[in-house]
Structures are given as C-alpha cells and as structure tokens.
C-alpha positions, -999 to 999 in steps of 0.1 A, spaced: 169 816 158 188 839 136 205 818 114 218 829 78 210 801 48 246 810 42 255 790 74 244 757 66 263 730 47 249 705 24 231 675 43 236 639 34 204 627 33 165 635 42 147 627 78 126 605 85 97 618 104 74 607 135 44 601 115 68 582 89 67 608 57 102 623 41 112 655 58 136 672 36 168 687 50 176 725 45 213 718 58 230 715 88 247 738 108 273 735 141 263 755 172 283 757 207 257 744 233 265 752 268 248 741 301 258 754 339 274 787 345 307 798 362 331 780 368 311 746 365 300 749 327 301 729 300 305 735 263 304 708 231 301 715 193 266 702 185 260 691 144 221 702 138 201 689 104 180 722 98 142 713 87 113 740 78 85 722 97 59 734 122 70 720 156 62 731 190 101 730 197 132 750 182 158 724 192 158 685 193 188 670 215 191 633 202 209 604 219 244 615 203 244 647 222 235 632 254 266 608 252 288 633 241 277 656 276 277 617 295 242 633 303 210 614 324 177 627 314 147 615 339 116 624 317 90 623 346 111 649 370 121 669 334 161 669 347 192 666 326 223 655 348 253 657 340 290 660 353 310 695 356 340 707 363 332 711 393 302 695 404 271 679 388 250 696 364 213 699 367 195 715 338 154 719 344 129 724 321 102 747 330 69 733 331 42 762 329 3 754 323 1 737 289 -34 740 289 -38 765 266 -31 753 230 -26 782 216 6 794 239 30 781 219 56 805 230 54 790 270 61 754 255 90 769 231 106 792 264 95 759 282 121 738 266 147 764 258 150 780 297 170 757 316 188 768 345 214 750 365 205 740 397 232 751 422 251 719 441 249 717 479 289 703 473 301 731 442 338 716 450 346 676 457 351 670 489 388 656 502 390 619 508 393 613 545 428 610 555 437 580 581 455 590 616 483 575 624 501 545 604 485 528 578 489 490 570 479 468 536 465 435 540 459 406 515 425 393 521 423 367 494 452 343 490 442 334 453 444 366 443 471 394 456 449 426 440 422 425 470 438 443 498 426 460 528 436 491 548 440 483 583 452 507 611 486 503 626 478 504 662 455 479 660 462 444 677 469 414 668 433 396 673 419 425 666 436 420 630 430 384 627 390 388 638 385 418 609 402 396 585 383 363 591 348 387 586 367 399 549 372 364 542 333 347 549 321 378 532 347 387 503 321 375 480 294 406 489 322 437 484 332 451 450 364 449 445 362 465 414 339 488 387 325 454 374 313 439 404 290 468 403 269 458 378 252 488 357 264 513 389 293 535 376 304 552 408 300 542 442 282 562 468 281 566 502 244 550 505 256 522 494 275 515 525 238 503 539 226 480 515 261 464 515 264 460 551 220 452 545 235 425 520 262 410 543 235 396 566 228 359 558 190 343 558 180 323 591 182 289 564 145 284 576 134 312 557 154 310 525 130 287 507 101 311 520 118 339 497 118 314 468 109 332 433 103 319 398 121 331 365 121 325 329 157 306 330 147 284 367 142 287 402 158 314 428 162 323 459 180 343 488 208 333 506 217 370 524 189 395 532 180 415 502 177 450 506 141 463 513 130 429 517 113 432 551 80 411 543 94 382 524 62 360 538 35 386 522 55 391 490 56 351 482 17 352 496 7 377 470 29 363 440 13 329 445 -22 337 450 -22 362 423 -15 368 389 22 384 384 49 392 366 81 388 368 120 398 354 150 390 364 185 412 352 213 387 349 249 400 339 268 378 323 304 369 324 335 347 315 325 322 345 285 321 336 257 348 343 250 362 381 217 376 390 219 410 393 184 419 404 148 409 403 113 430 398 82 416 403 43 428 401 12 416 410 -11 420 385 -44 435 394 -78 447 381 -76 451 341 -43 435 340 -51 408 349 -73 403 315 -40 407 296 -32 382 269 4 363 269 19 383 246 13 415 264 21 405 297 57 396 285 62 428 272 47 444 305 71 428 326 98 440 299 83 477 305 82 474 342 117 463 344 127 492 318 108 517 345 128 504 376 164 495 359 165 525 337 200 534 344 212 500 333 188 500 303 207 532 296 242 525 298 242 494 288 230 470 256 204 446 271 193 413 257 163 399 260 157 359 257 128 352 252 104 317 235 83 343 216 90 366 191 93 402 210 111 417 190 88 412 158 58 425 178 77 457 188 86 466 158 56 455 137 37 484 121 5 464 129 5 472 163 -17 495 185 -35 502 215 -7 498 249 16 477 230 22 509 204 26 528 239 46 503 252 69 500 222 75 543 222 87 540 255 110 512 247 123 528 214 151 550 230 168 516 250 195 491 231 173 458 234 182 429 213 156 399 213 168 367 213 158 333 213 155 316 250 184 292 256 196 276 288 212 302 319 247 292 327 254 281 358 220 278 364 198 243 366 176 218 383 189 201 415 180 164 433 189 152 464 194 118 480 195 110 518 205 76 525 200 61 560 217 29 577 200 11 595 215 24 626 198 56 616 231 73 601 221 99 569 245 99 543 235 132 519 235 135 478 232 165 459 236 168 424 233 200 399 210 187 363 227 210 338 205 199 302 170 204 300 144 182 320 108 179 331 96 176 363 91 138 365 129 131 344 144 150 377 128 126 399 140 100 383 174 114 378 172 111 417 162 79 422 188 65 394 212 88 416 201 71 446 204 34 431 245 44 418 253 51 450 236 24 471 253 0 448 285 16 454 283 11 489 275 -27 483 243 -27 500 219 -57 490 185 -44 502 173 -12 496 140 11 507 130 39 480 107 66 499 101 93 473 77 120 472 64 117 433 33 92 433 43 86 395 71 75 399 66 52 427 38 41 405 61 32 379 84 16 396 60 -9 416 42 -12 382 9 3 394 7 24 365 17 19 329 45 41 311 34 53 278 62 80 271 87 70 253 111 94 278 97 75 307 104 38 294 137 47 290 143 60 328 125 29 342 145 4 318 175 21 333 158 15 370 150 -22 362 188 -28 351 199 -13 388 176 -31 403 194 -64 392 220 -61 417 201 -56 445 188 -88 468 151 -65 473 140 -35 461 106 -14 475 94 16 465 71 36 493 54 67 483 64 94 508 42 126 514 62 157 507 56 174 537 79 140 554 107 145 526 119 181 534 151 171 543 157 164 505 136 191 493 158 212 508 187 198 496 177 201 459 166 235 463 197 244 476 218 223 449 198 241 423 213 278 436 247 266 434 252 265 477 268 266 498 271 228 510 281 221 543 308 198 546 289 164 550 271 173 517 284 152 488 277 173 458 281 167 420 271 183 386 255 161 361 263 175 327 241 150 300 209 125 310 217 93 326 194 76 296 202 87 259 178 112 246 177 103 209 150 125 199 165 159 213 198 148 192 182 146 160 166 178 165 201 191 173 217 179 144 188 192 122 189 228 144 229 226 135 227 216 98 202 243 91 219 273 69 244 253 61 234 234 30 236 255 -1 206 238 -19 182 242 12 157 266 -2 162 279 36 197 286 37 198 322 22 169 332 47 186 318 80 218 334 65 203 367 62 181 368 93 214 355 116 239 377 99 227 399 73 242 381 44 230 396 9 236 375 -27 259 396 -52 234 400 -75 216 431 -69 184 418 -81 189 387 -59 200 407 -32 167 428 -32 144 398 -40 152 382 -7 153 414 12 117 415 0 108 379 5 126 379 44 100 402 55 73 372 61 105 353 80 114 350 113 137 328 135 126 313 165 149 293 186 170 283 155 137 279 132 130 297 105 91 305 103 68 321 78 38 347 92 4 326 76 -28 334 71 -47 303 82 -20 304 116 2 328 125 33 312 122 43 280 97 75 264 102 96 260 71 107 225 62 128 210 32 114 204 -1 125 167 9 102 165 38 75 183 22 71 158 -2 69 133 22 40 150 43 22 158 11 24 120 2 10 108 36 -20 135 35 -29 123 -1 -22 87 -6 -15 75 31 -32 54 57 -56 80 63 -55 98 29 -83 101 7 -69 112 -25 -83 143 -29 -80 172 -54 -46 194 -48 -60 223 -33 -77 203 -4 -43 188 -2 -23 220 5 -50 229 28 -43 205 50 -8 209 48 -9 244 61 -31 231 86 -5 212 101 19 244 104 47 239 81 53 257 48 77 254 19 77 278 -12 63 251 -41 39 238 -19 10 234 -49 30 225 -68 45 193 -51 5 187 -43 -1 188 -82 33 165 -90 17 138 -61 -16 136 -79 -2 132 -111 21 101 -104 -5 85 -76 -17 46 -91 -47 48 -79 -60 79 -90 -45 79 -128 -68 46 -129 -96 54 -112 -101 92 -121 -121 111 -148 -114 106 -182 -105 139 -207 -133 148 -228 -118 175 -241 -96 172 -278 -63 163 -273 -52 174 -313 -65 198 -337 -94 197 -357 -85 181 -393 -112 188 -419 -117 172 -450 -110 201 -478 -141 206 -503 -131 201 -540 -165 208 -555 -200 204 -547 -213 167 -556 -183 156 -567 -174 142 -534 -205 125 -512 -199 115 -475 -217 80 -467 -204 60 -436 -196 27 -457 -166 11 -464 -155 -10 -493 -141 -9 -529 -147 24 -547 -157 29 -581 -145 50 -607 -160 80 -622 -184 74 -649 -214 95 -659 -232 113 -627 -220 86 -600 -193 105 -573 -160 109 -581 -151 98 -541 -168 86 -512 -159 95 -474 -164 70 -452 -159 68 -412 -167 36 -406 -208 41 -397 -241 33 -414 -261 62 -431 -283 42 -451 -298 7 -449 -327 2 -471 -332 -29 -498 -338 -4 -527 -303 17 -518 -289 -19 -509 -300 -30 -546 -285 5 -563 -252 0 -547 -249 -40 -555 -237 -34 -589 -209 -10 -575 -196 -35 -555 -201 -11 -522 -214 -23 -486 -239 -2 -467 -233 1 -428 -264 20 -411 -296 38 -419 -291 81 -426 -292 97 -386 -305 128 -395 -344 110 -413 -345 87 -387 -347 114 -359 -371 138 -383 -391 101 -383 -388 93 -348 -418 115 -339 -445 101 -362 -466 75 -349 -460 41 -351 -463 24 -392 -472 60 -404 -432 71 -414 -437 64 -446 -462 88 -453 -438 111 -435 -407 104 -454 -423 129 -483 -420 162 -460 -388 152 -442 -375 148 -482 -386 176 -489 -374 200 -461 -337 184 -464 -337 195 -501 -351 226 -498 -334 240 -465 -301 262 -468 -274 240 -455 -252 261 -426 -217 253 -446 -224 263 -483 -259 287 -470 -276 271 -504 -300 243 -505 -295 211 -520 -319 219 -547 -303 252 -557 -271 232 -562 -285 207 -583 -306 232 -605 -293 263 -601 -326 278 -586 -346 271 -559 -375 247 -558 -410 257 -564 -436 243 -541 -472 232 -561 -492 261 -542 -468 285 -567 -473 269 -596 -512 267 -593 -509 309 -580 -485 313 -615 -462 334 -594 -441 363 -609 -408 337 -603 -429 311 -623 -435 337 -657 -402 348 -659 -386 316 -651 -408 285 -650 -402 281 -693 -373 261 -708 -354 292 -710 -357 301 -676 -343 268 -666 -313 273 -695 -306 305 -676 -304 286 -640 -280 260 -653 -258 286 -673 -254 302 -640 -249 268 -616 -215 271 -618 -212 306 -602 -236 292 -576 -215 263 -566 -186 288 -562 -201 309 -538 -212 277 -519 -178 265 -524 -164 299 -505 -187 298 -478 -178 264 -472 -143 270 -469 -153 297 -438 -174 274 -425 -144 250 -424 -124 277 -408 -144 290 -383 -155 252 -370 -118 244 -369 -111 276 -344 -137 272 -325 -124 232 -320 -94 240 -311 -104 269 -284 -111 233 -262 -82 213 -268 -58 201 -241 -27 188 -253 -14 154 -244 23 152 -245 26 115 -257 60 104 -273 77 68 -282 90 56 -251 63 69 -229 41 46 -208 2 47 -213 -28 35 -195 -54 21 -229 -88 23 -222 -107 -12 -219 -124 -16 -254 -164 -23 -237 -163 3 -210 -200 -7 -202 -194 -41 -192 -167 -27 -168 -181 -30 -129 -185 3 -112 -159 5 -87 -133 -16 -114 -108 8 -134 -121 9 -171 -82 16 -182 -55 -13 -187 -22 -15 -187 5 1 -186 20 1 -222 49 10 -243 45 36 -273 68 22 -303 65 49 -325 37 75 -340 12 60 -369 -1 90 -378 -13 126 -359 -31 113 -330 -27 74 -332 4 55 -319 14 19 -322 14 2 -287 37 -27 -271 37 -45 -241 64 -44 -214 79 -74 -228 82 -58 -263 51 -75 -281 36 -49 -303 -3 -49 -311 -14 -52 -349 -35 -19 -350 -29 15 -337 -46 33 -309 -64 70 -309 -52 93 -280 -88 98 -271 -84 62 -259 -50 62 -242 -35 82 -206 1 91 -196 11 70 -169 37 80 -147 58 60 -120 
C-alpha cells in the first residue's frame, strides 16, 4: 500500500489471530477512508494495527468502523449501506471467479473496488404538504402526546367516525421510535402490514393460529402479516418436528412479543440432538432478525447452558459453523426465568339452573403443571359458588384425573396433589352435595376458550369476570426452601461456593494476586445454571455443587445408612458422583466417615504392620550375654556361666538334664529350643535322637548371618575339623592340629570376636532399617480412647468383634505400652502393647 515504517506509531498490544496464535503488531497507522462520490460521500479517520502476515486481503474493516459509518453489511448480497449526505450509500464488492487459487490479485481488487451504487432518490424527497386548513386532534385522553392531523373541511361525523377507528386501534400505531421495535425509520411499506395488522381474527380462528414458546402459549388476536394459511402452518408444526423462537422486547410494564419464526424440521434435521436444535432455532432467528441482532444486545434465556457450548473450544462439526456465524452478534445467555406478563389461564362457567352462564377467568402468574391448573380451576370454581351461597353444586371438568381424584377413583401419591385435594375436601364442607362428572373436551370449549384467551392477556368482553392469581391457592413448601437456598447462595462467606458464584455473576476477583488467579483457574470447570453453580464431570457432565455440610450428610447415608454397606472410600465417592453432586474434599470427607463409623473400627482388619521402631538389644561381647526364653532369678558371674540372660517370656529348652543343670541356679526353663525341634521334625518317628548328633553339629559349625563366624570359631578361635580331615592329616591339620597351633587360635580369639562383634553391630543396623521401612505410626496419647483386643481371639465367634471396649489411656508405661482405665476411672494392673490396642473415635 505505500506506507513508510516511519508512519506507524507504537501499538499497545499483539493480535490475536483466527487460528488462535500471537500475531505481532508492526504499529498502527490512521488513514482517511471514503465511500460514495460527489456530493454524497463520506469520509472517517480509520485507526489500522499493521501486521506482516500472508492474507488474501489488504484491509480488514472491523465492527468499530462499521458503527462509526452507522454502516449495514448483508454478507450473502456482498453490500455495505450506509447513509449520505444526500442519499444512501451502497458500496459492492466485486465478486469475479474465485476459482482459480492462484489469482490472488482478483480476490485483493475484489475487496478493494467498491463502487457506489447510484440512488433512484439522490435528494430526499419533500414531505407532502396538506391543502387547505389543518386541525390537531387528541386521540387518547390519558395521554395528551398522541395527536392526529385531521383536515379542516371535514365534518363533524366524519370527525367523530375517524376518531372512534384511532381509538379501537390506537394500540397497533407507533406513536413513537420505540413502538418500533428493532425498526429505526419508518417506511412507506409499512403502511400495508400496519393497515394488514389492524384487521382482527374472526375469534373462531384465533385458537387455530395457536403457537408454542419457551416462556408459554400464544396466539393471534389481529391478522399477522403474510399469514394467509394459518390452518397448514399449525398442520405442519404439529405433525412434524419444529423449531421455534420467539423475539420479545421488554419494557417497564413487562415484555411484548415482537415477532415469531418457526421451521419445520425435515430430512437430516430431524436426527439432530437437543442441544443442537436449540442452537438451530437460535441461528434461524439470527438469519431472519438480523437487523435487530445487529442493532441491538439480545438475550437469550435459555434451561441449558448455550452459552458454554458456543464458546467451548471442544466444539466441531455445524455447531463450530454455527458458533462463527453467531460470533459477530451481542448475545448474552441467560438462565430461563418466568416471561412477564405472561402465564397460564383457567376458566369457570357457572350455570343456574335456569340455564344462565355466569363466566370466570383468571391469569396463574407462578409456575404450574398441567394438572395444578386444573385444579386451580376447580378450587376457583368452588370460591365462587360458595360466594354465591349455592348449596348443591355439579363439577363437569375435562381432566379425567382430577375428576378421579375428587370422586376418589384414583389414589393421590404426589405430595403437590394431596395438598390441592385437601384444599378441595375443606370447600366441599359447605356445600349440601358435591358431584364431579368427567366432561369430554370436545363439550368444554366454552371454557377452553376462555383460558386460552385469559392466558394472552384479552380482551374480555364485558360479562367476563377476570382476575390475576399472583401465588398457589395451597402453600408450596418445597419450591420455598429451594428459594431460600437459591437466595442464600453467594452470600455466606464460609461457603466453599461463594467466591465461584461471586465471580461467575459479577466478576469479583480476591486481592491477593495469587488468590485472584487460583480461582480464575479453578472457575473454568464452573458454570451457573438457573442460580446453581455446577462443575463439568467426568462420570456426568454436569455435578451440582453442594455445601461441605450436606456433603457430609450424603456421604454418611451411602456409607453407614439404611442401605449402606460400609464400603472402602473410594467406592464411597463413586457413588457419590454418581448421584451428581460434587464438593472439593469429597475423599476426604469419605476417609473422615470411615474412620469414625462403630461398626467398622470393630469389625475391620487389624494392622499388621509395626506401629514403633525396631529396638534391638546392643551386643556387649560374644558369650558374655546368652538369649534363653526363661524367666526367673539371675545369677551372678562366676567362672564360665553368662554374665546375663535375655529372656522374652518363651521356652527354648525343656529337657530333664538342662532342667537338672539349671536347678542349682535357681532358674525356670519355659519351652524346648525352636530352631532343633524343626531340624528334628523331619526324622521318623523315635529315631531324633540319633539325629540330634548332625543337627548339633551343623548349628556349631554353620556361620551365623549376624557375627558371619560359627559358634565353634568363637569358642576356639578356629574352625572345627570334621573326622574325615583328621584321618586324610590335611595341610590345616600339620600346621595347626599340635598344642601350638591351638595356643595360636586362642592368642588370636579375641581379634575374632571383634570382627564378629562389628559385623553384628551392621547386622543390627541394617535389620533395624529394614523394620522400620513397614511401620505405620499410631498416634496414641493419654486421654485418647482405644478399642483393646480380646485377650483369646480364637474363642471369639466369627461374625463377633474380637476388640473390646472403649478405654481411657492414663498415661505412657514405656515406648509402645500404655496403662489403660475404664470410663469410670478404674485403671487395669498391667500395661497394654499398641500391637493390641485401636484408636477409637466418636
């Protein structure tokens, strides 16, 4: 284009590309863009960001630039519109074959060419001046600002007869810009849709153009323009699949219809799921309103979340497409609420018995169900019966449940229901007689037609007795706790939801940066759906978030309640996602519920693994310390007997000659050795003692793991010499078999014992690591309550608990033995191991 790097300014920031990568911005630079020529031409300063890219186009207009030129692009005609000095503006894009990729030069001139189209009217045209004197009438009393110009010379009827038509009809002329709607100017077209509009439905016919919406039921009460085959339009939206939307403009005294589109769905579309067909309807409105979606900010209510899908990165196939050709409109997606002015209406036609109808309409502004409107009507009915004083009374309605409720042929089971028929069997009190008579529909028009009509607001002719009923004629208790829960959430400061809802509604960020972009990060998985915040899951797509409060609750019924099987946590947090709700510490609530549950702290598993450290027994010295699992008074050192004995309360021996040794020691023996009576076990049966020789003589011989020496070697100072050596007279038996060899041994015994005295001191090191690698502490302190384990498990039935209690820890005996009490305060006379007690918690 010419331009001079020494043109552009500094940019504020990079772009933001189509394909979503960082386009860096050279600068920007202002250029006069111009469009028309002559005397109708227009001219604006135009800001530009100046990228190097490779793009088929040298200019981009965005939506800034069409505001400032108040210009109307229509994409399928390739027009821009806008107003001149003197006349409207039609820029055209030149369309050549496209065809060939490689003529980018056509598609540049393409876009760049545009040439105004010349206006049949270059100058505006002179209003139409009136002949002859000019009068101003008032057409509505209430308000002085609608007047009318009337010709002088007319006559008096002739007056009187124009005004009485401005009067019935003020309703269908704009008085002003905002009775317009979306329109901005008004044209001379218009005069034959308004006069189209003016024409009122042959009453017959208006519940034939009967359509449905989103927010309730509609239908015509003046002829619609183009709507020439009312008959075949309902035919075809009720026998087929459609869709539907309706534009509604809302002001200070509720929200009018504006207009209405509608399409059959045929063919493929008919296949499409929910989701997209809501979003087709959106598109086909945006298609045929795109004016108003243009000028003004649209809002769309909707139950699901639109807005979410739309903008979702996950999307593809015709929503993506859909979503592009949304992109350049102002929609904001809101959650469905109720229409004002809008509702359900019920009718009542009483008839004397002289055959005189006395007509009830009534407008149901709250939310209802099909069968709570019918019995909105009959309790309407009964009121106004018992007004009148009548004492016998007829009910003919058209809804077989409700009849069937009333003559008790059928049995309520809603809780909503019981409470509309208690109401009916309190009316029914002061009455003499009451009978209900199912009526077909087809023989209750008259009130069919009278609720339709009190559902569209009128008009009423004047023996219609209308009212708006503003609340249910039963309380609803139910729908108000769910409004006081709706209306409380966001507000409490320690609901682990309030900082979501806050930001969602209104963008509200913590202080704290870090905070602030934490739960920027975490509001991603968040949505809010008619007031509820929900959480996008993985086992369903959305999980509504509740209070840590009620999560408890739930996770206490699905572990320990009347169906609960008290299961392991992560089954339980299963099955709470399975019931669609979510809170943050969800395993965590699951793990605190399994902990404290009764019945599983006394039925479950016991811990095998440690609960303390491993506490060996230092070595001193080789034989001067024997381990023997006896107990008793311990003798002094004297000669070769053991300086100490370590006992742990078994039996390693039990013979009559050890038993006869250890007599004049005063000592007790408690059990035979473990380790000979397994080497025994295998030898047959009275032959172990001719056995016991071997087994000897492997344990004395064979390197022990902790000191890696045999017994022998520690005793002597050399190793054992088996009979087969002596009788070969070995080298090892020359040089040492002689007194002096054996001299030599004991000389060096000590250094032996040492060694052995080292390697048992890794040994002990490297058992205790290896111990503690499975411990899992037990945090038990005085004043905790413990569970003791019975002292003869085996006698215990199998579906009994083998643990007791619960008791009081006084204090700590020693590392890993406490002193228990009961919950009166009597304490026990021995200690307990933690191997045999349980934390119990309440």
């Amino acid at each position: 284009m010419g331009l001079s790097t020494l043109a552009l300014t500094q940019a504020p920031a990079s772009l933001r590309g189509f394909g979503g990568e960082a386009v860096q911005v050279l600068g920007q630079v202002q250029l006069v863009v111009a469009f028309g020529t002559g005397e109708n031409r227009r001219e604006e300063q135009i800001l530009f960001d100046v990228v190097d890219i490779p793009y088929n186009y040298n200019a981009i207009f965005g939506r800034a630039t069409l505001n400032k030129f108040e210009a109307i692009s229509h994409h399928n005609y390739l027009k821009l519109k806008m107003l001149g000095p003197t006349g409207v503006i039609v820029a055209k894009g030149l369309q050549p074959s496209t065809t060939s990729k490689g003529d980018m030069a056509a598609i540049s001139m393409a876009v760049h060419n545009v040439e105004a189209e010349p206006h049949d009217h270059a100058k505006r045209m002179l209003k139409p001046v009136p002949h002859g004197k000019v009068i101003k009438m008032q057409v509505d009393d209430a308000d002085p600002a609608k007047l009318v110009l009337l010709g002088g010379d007319l006559g008096e009827e002739e007056v009187e007869n124009i005004l009485e038509v401005f009067k019935k009809n003020i309703d269908i002329f704009a008085w002003n810009p905002d009775d317009l709607g979306a329109e901005c100017q008004a044209k001379e077209t218009e005069a034959v849709k308004d006069v189209r509009r003016s024409i009122h439905m042959n009453p017959a016919d208006i519940p034939k153009t009967a359509f449905i919406t989103p927010f309730s039921t509609f239908c015509h009460l003046r002829m619609p323009f183009g709507l020439r085959n009312a008959g075949a339009t309902f035919a075809r939206l009720v026998y087929k699949v459609a869709v539907n939307a309706a534009l509604v403009q809302e002001t200070e005294s509720g929200q009018k219809l504006v207009y209405f589109v509608s399409e059959a769905l045929q063919g493929a579309k008919t296949r499409y799921i929910e989701m997209e067909k809501l979003v087709y309807a959106l598109v086909m409105a945006s298609r045929k309103l795109k004016h108003d979606f243009q000028a003004h900010k649209v809002t769309v209510p909707s139950q699901y979340p639109l807005g979410e899908v739309l903008r979702g990165k996950e999307i593809t196939g015709r929503l993506s497409k859909w979503a592009a050709e949304l992109s350049p409109f102002d929609l904001r997606f809101v959650a469905r609420t109720a229409i004002k002015s809008q509702g359900v209406g019920v009718a009542v036609v009483l008839t004397s018995p002289g055959g005189v109808p006395i007509r009830y309409a009534a407008r149901l502004q709250f939310d209802t169900t099909n069968n709570t409107a019918e019995y909105e009507a009959v309790l309407l009915g009964l009121r106004k019966v018992k007004a009148l004083g009548v004492r016998r009374l007829l009910i003919r309605t058209d809804t077989k449940l409700v009849a069937s409720h009333v003559d008790k042929s059928f049995e309520v089971k809603e809780e909503g229901m019981k409470r509309y028929l208690e109401a009916v069997r309190s009316l029914e009190k002061c009455f003499a007689g009451v009978t209900v008579e199912h009526l077909p529909r087809g023989q209750n028009e008259e009130a069919d037609t009278l609720a339709k009509s009190a559902a569209c607001g009128g008009p009423h002719s004047p023996g219609i007795f209308f009212e708006v009923l503003y609340a249910p004629s039963v309380p609803t208790e139910r729908l108000d706790v769910m409004a006081i829960d709706q209306a409380e959430l966001g507000k409490d400061p320690e609901d682990w939801r309030t900082p979501f809802v806050k930001y969602l509604k209104n963008g509200w960020l913590p202080e704290d940066e870090a905070e602030a972009k934490r739960l920027q990060l975490r509001a991603v998985k968040y949505k809010l759906v008619s007031g509820q915040l929900y959480r996008s899951g993985v086992l369903q797509p959305l999980l509504r978030c509740i209070s840590f409060t009620e999560g408890k609750e739930m996770t206490k019924e699905i572990h320990q309640g009347l169906c609960g099987a008290h299961q392991a946590t992560r089954t339980v947090a299963s099955k709470v996602f399975r019931q669609g709700v979510y809170w943050p510490t969800v395993l965590k609530v699951c793990v605190e519920q399994a902990k404290r549950c009764e019945s599983c702290q006394r039925h479950g598993r016991s811990q095998t693994a440690p609960q303390h450290e491993l506490q060996p027994i230092a070595p001193i010295w080789p034989f001067a310390r024997w381990g023997l699992g006896i107990i008793g008074p311990f003798p002094v050192a004297r000669n070769r007997v053991p300086k100490e004995f370590i006992t742990n309360n078994g039996k390693q021996f039990d013979s009559d000659k050890f038993r006869e040794t250890c007599e004049g020691l005063n000592l007790k023996i408690s059990r035979t050795n473990k380790w000979l009576k397994k080497r025994l076990e295998g030898a047959a049966k009275g032959k172990w003692p001719d056995e016991m020789l071997s087994v000897l003589w492997a344990l004395r011989t064979t390197p022990t793991r902790p000191t890696k020496f045999s017994l022998f070697m520690l005793l002597y100072g050399d190793e054992a010499m088996t009979p087969t050596e002596l009788g070969a007279n070995s080298p090892r038996v020359m040089f040492s078999g002689g007194e002096d060899g054996r001299d030599v041994s004991l000389e060096l015994l000590e250094g032996v014992r040492v060694e052995a005295l080292e390697h048992m001191h890794k040994y002990a090191t490297s058992t205790s690591a290896t111990y503690n690698k499975k411990i899992r502490p037990t945090e038990l302190l005085p004043g905790h309550l413990v569970l003791r384990k019975k002292v003869n498990p085996m006698e215990v039935g199998k579906l009994e608990s083998k643990w007791e209690g619960p008791y009081l820890i006084k204090h700590r005996s020693r590392t890993g033995s406490f002193r228990l009490a009961t919950l009166k305060g009597e304490e026990f006379d021995h200690s307990w191991n933690t191997a045999s007690l349980r934390r119990f918690y309440v």
